[in-house]
N, C-alpha and C positions, 0 to 999 in steps of 0.2 A: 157838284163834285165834293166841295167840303160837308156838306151834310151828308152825303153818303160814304164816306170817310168814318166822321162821325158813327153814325147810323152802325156800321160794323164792328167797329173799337167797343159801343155799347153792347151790341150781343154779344160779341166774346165775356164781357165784365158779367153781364147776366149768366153766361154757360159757368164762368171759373165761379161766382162765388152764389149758384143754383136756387138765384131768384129769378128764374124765367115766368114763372108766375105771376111775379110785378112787375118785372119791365116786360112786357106782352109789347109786341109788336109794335099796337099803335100808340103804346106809352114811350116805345122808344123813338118811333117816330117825333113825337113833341118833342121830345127832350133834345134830341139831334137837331128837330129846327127851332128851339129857343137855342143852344147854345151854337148854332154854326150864324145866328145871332149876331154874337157879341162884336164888339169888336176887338177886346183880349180881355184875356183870364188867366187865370193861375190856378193850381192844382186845387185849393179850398175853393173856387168860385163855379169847378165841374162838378166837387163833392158835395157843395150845397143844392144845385140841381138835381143832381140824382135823389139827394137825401129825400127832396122834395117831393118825393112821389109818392110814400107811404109814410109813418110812423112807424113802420117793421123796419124799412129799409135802414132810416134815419140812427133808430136804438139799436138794431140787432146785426146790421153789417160792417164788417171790418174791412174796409176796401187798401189796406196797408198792403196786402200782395199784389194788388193788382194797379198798384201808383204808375208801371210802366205803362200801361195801358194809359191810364189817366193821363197824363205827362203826353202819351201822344196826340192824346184828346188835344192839349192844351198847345202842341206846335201847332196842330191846323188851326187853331182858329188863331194863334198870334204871325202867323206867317202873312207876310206881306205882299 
């Protein structure tokens, strides 16, 4: 349930800031199950994951619009 939670919060993040190119599916896949993973995180410990998929992503995206997204990333995985 939490990676599929996950898993959706990141395709919206792919559609709003139209890197769906990079985060491709089974990229997002990974990423949803390293960070439904953790056991807590914080808003920088999702943006280093994602960062971590490219060198485009990491230099060229500005994911400051899209922290609400992110932020809910980071309830599910600190909810208890």
């Amino acid at each position: 349930m939490k990676k599929q939670e996950i898993k959706i919060l990141l395709n919206q993040i792919a559609l709003k800031k139209g890197i769906g190119f990079t985060l491709t599916d089974s990229v997002i896949e990974s990423l949803a199950e390293r960070i439904s993973n953790l056991q807590e995180t914080d808003r920088f410990g999702v943006k280093s994951i994602i960062d971590s998929v490219s060198i485009y992503v990491k230099e060229s995206v500005d994911f400051t619009d899209t922290n609400y997204l992110i932020d809910q990333i980071v309830d599910i995985v600190n909810k208890k």
